[in-house]
N, CA, C and O atoms as a Maestro MAE file, in Angstrom:
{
 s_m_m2io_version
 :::
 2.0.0
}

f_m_ct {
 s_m_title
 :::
 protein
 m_atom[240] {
  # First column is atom index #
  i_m_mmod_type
  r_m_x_coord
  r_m_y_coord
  r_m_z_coord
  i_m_residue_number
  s_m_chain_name
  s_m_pdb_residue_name
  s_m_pdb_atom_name
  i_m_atomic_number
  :::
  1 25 0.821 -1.191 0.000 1 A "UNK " " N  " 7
  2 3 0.000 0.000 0.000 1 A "UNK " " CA " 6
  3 2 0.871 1.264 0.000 1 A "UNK " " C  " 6
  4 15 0.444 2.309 -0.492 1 A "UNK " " O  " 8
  5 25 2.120 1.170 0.564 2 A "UNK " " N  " 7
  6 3 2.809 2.306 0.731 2 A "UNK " " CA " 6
  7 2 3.664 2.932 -0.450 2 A "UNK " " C  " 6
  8 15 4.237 4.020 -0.510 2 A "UNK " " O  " 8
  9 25 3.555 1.771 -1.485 3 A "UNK " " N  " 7
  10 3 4.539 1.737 -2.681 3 A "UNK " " CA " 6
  11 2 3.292 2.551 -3.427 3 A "UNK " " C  " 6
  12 15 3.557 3.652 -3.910 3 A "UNK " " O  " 8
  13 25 2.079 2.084 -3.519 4 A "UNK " " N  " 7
  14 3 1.078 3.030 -4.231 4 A "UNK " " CA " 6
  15 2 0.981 4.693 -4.107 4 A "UNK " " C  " 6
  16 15 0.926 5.538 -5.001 4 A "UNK " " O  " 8
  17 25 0.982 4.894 -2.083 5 A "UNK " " N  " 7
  18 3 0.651 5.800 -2.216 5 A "UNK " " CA " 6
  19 2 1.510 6.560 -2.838 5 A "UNK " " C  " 6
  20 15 1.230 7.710 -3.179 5 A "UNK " " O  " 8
  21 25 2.797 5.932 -3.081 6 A "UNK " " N  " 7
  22 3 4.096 6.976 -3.115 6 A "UNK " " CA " 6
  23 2 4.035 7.119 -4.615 6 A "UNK " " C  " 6
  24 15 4.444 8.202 -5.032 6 A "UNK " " O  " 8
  25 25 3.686 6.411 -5.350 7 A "UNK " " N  " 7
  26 3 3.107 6.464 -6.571 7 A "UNK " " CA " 6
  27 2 2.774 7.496 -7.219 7 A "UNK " " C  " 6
  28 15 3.310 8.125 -8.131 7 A "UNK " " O  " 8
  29 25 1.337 7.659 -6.353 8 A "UNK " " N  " 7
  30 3 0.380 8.711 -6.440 8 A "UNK " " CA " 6
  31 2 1.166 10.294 -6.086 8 A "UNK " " C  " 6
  32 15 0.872 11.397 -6.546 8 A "UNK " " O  " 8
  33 25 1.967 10.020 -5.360 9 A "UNK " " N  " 7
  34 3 2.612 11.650 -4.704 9 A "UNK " " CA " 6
  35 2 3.478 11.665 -5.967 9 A "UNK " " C  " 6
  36 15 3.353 12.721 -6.587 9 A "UNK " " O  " 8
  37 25 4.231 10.880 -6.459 10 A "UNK " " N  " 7
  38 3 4.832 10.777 -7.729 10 A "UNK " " CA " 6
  39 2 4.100 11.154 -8.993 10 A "UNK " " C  " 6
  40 15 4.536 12.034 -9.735 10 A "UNK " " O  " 8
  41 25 3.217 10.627 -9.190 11 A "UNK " " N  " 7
  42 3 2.260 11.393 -10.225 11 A "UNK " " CA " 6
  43 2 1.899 12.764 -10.181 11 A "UNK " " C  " 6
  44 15 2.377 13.518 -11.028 11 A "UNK " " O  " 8
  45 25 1.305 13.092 -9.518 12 A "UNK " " N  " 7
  46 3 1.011 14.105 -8.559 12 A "UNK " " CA " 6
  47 2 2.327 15.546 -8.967 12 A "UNK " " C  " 6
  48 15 2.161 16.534 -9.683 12 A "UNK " " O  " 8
  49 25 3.279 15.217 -8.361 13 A "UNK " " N  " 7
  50 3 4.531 15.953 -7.958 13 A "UNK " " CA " 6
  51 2 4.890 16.400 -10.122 13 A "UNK " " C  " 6
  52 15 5.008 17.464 -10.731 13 A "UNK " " O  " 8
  53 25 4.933 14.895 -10.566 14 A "UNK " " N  " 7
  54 3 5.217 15.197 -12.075 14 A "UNK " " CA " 6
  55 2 3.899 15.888 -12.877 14 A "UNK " " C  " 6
  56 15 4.287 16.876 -13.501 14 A "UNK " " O  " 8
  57 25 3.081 15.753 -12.967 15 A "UNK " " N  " 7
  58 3 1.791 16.809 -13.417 15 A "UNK " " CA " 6
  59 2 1.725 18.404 -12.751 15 A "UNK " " C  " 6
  60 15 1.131 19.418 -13.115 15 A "UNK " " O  " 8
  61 25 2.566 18.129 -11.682 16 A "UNK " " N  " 7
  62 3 2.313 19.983 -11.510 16 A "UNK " " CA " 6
  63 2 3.554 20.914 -12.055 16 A "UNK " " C  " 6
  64 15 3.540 22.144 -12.036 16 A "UNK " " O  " 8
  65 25 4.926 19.875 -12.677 17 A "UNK " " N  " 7
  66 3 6.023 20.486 -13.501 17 A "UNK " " CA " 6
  67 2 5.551 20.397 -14.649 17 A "UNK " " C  " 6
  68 15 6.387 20.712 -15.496 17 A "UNK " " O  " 8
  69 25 4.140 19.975 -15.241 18 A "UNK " " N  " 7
  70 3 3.567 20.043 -16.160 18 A "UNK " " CA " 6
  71 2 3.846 21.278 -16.607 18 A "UNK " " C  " 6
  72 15 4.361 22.074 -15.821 18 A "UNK " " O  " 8
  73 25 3.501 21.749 -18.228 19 A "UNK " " N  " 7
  74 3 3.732 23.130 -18.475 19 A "UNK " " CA " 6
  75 2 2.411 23.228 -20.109 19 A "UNK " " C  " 6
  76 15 2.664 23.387 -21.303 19 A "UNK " " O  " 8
  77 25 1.095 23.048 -19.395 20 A "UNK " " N  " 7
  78 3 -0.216 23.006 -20.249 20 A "UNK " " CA " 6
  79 2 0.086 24.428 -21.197 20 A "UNK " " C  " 6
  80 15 0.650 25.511 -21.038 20 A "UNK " " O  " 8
  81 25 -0.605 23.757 -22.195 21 A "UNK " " N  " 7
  82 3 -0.308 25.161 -23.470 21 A "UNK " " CA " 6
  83 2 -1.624 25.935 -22.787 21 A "UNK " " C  " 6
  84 15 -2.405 25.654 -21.878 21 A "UNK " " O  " 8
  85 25 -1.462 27.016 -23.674 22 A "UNK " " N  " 7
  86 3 -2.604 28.418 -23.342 22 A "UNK " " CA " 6
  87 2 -4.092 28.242 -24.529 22 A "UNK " " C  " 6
  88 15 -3.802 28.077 -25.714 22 A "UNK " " O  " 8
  89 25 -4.861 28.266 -24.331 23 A "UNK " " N  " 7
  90 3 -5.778 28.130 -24.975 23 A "UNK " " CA " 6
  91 2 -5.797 28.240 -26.329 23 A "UNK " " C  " 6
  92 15 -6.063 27.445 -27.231 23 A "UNK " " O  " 8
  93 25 -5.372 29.683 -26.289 24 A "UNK " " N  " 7
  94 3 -4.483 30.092 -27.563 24 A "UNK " " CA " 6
  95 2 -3.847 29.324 -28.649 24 A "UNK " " C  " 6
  96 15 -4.152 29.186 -29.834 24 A "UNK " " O  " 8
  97 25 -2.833 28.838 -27.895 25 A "UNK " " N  " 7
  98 3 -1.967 27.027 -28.186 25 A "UNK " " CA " 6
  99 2 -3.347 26.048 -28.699 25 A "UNK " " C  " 6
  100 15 -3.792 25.567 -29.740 25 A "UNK " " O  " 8
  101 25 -3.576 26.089 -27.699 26 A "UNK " " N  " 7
  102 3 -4.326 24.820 -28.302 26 A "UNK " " CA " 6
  103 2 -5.002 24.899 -29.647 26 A "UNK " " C  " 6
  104 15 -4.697 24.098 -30.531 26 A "UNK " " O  " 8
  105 25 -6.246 26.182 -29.906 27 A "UNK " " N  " 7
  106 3 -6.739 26.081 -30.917 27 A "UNK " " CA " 6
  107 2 -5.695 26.442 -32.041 27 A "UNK " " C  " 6
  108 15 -6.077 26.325 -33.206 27 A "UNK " " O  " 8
  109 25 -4.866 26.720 -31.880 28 A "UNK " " N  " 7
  110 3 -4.161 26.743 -33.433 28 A "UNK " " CA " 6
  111 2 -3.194 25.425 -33.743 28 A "UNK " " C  " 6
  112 15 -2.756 25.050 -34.831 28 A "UNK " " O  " 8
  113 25 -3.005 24.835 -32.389 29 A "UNK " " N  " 7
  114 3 -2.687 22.754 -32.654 29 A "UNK " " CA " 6
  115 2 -3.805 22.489 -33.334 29 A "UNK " " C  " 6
  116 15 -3.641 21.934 -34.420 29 A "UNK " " O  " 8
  117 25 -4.925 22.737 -32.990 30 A "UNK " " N  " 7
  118 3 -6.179 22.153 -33.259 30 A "UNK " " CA " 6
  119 2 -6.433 22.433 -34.921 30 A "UNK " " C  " 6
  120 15 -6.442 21.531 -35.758 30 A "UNK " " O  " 8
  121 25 -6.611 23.692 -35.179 31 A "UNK " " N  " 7
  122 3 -6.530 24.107 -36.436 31 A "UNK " " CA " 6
  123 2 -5.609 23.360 -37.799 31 A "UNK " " C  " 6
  124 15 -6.058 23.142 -38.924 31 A "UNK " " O  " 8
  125 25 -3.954 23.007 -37.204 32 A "UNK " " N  " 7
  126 3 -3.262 23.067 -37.941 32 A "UNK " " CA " 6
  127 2 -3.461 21.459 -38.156 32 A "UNK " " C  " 6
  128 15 -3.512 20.899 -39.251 32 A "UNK " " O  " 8
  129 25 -3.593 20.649 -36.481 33 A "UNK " " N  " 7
  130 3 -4.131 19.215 -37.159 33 A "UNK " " CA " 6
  131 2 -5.634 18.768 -38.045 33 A "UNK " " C  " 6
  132 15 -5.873 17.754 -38.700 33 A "UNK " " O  " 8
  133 25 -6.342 19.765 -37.804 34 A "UNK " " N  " 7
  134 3 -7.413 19.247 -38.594 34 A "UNK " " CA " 6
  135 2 -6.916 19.771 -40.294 34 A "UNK " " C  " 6
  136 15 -6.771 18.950 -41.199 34 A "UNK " " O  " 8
  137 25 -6.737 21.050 -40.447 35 A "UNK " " N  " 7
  138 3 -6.131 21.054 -41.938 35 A "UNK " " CA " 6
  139 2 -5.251 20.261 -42.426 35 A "UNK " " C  " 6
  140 15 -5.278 20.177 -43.654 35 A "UNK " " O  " 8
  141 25 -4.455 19.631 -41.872 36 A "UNK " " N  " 7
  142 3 -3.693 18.696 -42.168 36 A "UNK " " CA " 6
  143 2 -3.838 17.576 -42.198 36 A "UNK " " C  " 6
  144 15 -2.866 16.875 -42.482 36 A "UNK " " O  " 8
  145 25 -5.454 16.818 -41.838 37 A "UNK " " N  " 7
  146 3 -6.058 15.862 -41.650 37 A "UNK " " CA " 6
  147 2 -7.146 15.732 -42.816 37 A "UNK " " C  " 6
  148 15 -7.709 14.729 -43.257 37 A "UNK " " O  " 8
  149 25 -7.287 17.527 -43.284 38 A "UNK " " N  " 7
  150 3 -8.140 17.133 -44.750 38 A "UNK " " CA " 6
  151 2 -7.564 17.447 -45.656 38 A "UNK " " C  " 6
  152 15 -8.137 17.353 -46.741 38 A "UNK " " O  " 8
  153 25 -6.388 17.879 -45.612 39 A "UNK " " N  " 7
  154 3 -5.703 17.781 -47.361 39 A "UNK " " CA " 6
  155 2 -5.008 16.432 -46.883 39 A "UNK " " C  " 6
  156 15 -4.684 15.923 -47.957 39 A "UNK " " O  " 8
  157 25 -4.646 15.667 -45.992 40 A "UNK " " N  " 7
  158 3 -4.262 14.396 -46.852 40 A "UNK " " CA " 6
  159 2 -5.391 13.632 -47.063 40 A "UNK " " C  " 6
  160 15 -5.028 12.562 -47.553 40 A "UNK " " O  " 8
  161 25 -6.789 13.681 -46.903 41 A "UNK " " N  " 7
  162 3 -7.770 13.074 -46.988 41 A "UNK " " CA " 6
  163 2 -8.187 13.220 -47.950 41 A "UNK " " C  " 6
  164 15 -8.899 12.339 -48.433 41 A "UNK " " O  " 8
  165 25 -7.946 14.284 -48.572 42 A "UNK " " N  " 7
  166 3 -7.970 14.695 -50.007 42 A "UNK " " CA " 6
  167 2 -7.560 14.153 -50.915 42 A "UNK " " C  " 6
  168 15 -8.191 13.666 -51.854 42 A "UNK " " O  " 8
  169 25 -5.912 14.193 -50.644 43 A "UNK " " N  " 7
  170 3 -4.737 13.925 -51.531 43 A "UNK " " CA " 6
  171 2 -5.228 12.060 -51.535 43 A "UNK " " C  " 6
  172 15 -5.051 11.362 -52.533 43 A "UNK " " O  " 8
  173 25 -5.835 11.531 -50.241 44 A "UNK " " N  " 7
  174 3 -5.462 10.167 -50.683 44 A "UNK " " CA " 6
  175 2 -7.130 9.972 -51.297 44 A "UNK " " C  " 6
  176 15 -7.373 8.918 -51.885 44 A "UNK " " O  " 8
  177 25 -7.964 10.748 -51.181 45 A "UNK " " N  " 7
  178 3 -9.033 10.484 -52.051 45 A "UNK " " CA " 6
  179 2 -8.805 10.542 -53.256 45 A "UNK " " C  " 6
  180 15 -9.170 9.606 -53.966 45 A "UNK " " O  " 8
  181 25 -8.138 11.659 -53.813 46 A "UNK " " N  " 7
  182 3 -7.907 11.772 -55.563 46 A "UNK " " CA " 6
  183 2 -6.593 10.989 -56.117 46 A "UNK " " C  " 6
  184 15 -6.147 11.245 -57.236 46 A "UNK " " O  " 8
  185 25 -6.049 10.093 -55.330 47 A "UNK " " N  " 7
  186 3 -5.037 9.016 -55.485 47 A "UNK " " CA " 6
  187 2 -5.884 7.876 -55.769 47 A "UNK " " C  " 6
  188 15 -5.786 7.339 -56.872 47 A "UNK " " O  " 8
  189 25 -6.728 7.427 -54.882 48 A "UNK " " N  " 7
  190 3 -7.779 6.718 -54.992 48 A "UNK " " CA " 6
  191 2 -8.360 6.915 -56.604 48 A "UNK " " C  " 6
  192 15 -7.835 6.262 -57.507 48 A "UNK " " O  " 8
  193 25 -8.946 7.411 -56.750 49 A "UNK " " N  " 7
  194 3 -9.990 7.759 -57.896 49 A "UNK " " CA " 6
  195 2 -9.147 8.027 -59.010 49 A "UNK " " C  " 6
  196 15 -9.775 7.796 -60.042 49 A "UNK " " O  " 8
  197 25 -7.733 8.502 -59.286 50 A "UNK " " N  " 7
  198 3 -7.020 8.379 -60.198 50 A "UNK " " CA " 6
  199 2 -6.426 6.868 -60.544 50 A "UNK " " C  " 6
  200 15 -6.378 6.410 -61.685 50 A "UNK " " O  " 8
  201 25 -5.966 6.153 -59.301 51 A "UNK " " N  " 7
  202 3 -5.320 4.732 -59.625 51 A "UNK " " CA " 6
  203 2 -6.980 3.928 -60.233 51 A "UNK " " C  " 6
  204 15 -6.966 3.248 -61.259 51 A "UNK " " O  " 8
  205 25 -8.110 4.117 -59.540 52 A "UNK " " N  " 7
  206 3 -9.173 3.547 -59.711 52 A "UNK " " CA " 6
  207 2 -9.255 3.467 -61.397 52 A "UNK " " C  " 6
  208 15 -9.278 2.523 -62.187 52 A "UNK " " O  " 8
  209 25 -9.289 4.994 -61.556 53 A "UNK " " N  " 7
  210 3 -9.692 5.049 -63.373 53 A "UNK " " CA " 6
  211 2 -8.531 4.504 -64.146 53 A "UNK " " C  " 6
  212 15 -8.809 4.369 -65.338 53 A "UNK " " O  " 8
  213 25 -6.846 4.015 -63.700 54 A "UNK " " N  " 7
  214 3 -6.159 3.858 -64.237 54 A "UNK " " CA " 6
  215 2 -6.314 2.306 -64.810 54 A "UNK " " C  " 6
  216 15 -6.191 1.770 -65.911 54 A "UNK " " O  " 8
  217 25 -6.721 1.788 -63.190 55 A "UNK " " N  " 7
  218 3 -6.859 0.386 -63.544 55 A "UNK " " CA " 6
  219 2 -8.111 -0.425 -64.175 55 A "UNK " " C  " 6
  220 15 -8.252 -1.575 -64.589 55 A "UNK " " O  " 8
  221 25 -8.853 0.571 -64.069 56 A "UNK " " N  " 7
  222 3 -10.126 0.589 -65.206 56 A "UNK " " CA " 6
  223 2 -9.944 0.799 -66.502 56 A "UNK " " C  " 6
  224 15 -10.782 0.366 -67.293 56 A "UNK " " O  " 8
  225 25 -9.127 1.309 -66.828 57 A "UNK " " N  " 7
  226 3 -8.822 1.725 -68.414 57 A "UNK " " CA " 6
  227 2 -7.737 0.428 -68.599 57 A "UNK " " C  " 6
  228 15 -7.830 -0.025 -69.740 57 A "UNK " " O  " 8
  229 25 -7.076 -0.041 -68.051 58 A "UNK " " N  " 7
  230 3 -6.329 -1.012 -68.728 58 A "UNK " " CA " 6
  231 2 -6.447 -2.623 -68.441 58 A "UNK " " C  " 6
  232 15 -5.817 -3.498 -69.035 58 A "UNK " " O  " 8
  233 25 -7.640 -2.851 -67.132 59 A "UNK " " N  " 7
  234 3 -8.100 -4.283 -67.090 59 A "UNK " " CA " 6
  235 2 -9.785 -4.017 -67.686 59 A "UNK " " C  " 6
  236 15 -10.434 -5.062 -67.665 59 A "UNK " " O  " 8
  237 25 -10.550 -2.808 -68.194 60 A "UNK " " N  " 7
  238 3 -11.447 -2.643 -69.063 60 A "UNK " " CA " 6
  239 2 -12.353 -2.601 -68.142 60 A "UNK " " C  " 6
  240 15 -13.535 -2.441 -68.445 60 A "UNK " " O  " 8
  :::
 }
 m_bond[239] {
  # First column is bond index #
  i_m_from
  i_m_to
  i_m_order
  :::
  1 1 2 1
  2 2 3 1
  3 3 4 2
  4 3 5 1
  5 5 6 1
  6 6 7 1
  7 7 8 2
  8 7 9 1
  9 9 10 1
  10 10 11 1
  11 11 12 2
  12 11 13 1
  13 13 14 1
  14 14 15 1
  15 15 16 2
  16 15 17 1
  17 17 18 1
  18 18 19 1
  19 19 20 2
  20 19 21 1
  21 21 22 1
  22 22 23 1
  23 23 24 2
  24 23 25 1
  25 25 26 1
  26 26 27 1
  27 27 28 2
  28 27 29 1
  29 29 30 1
  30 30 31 1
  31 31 32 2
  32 31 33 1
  33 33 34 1
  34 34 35 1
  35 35 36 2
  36 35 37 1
  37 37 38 1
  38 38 39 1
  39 39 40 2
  40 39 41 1
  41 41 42 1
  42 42 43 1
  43 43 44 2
  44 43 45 1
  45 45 46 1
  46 46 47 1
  47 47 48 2
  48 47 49 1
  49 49 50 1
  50 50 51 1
  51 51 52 2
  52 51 53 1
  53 53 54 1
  54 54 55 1
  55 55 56 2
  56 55 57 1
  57 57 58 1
  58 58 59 1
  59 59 60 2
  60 59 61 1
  61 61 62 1
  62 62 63 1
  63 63 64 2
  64 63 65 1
  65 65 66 1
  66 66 67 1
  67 67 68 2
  68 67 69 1
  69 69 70 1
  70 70 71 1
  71 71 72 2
  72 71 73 1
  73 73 74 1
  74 74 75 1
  75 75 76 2
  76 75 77 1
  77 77 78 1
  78 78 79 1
  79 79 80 2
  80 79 81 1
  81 81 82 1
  82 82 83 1
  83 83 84 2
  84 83 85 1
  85 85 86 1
  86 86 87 1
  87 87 88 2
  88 87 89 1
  89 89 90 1
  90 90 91 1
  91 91 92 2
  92 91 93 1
  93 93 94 1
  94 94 95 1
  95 95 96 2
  96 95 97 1
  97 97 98 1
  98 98 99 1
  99 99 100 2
  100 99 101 1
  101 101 102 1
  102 102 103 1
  103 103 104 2
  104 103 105 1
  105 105 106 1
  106 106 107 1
  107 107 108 2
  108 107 109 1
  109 109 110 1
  110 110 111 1
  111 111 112 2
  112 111 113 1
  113 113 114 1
  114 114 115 1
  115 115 116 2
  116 115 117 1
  117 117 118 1
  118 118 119 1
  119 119 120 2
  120 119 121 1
  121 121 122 1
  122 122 123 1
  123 123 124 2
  124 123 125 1
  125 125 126 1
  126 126 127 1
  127 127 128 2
  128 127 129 1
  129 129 130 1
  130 130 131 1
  131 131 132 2
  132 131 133 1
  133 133 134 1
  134 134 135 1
  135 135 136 2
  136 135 137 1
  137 137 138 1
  138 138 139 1
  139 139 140 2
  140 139 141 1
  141 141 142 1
  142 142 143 1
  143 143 144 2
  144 143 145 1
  145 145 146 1
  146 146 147 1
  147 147 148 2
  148 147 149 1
  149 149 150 1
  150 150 151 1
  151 151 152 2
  152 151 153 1
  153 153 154 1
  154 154 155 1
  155 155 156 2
  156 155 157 1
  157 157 158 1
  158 158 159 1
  159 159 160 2
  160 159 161 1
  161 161 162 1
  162 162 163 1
  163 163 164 2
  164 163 165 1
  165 165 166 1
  166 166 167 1
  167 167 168 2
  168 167 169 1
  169 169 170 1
  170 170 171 1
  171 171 172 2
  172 171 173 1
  173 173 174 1
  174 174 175 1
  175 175 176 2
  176 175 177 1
  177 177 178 1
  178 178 179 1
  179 179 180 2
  180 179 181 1
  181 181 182 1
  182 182 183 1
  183 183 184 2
  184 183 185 1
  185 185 186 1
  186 186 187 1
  187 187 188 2
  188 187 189 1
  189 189 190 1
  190 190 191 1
  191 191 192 2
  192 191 193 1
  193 193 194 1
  194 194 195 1
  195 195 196 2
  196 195 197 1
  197 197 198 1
  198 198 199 1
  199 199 200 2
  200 199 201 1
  201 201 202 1
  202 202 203 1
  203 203 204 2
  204 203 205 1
  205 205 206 1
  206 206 207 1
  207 207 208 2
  208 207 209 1
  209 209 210 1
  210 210 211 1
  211 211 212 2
  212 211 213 1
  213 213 214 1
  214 214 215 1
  215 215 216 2
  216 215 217 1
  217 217 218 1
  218 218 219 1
  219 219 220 2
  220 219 221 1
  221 221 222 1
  222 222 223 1
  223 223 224 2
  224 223 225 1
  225 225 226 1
  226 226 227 1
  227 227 228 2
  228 227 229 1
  229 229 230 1
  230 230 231 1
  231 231 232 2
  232 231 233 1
  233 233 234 1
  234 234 235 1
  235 235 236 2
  236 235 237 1
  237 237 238 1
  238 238 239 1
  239 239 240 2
  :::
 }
}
């Protein structure tokens, strides 16, 4: 039990040298991963649909 609690003061002790971004931070992480989540969603959609028509045109 004593190895836990010390655990916990350990957890504890490392989350408050934490250093949380500013809101600020966050929405422009947020921003930059979602744009970057739909142009490759993009890019691999019209990869898709180009190899699609490629291999349609030459197995008919």
């Amino acid at each position: 039990m004593q190895s836990f609690q010390r655990y916990i003061r350990d957890v504890v002790a490392e989350l408050k040298k934490v250093t949380w971004p500013t809101w600020e931070e966050l929405k422009g992480s947020t921003m930059v991963v979602i744009f970057f989540s739909v142009v490759m969603g993009l890019y691999i959609a019209l990869l898709d649909v180009g190899l699609s028509r490629l291999l349609k045109t030459f197995l008919g």
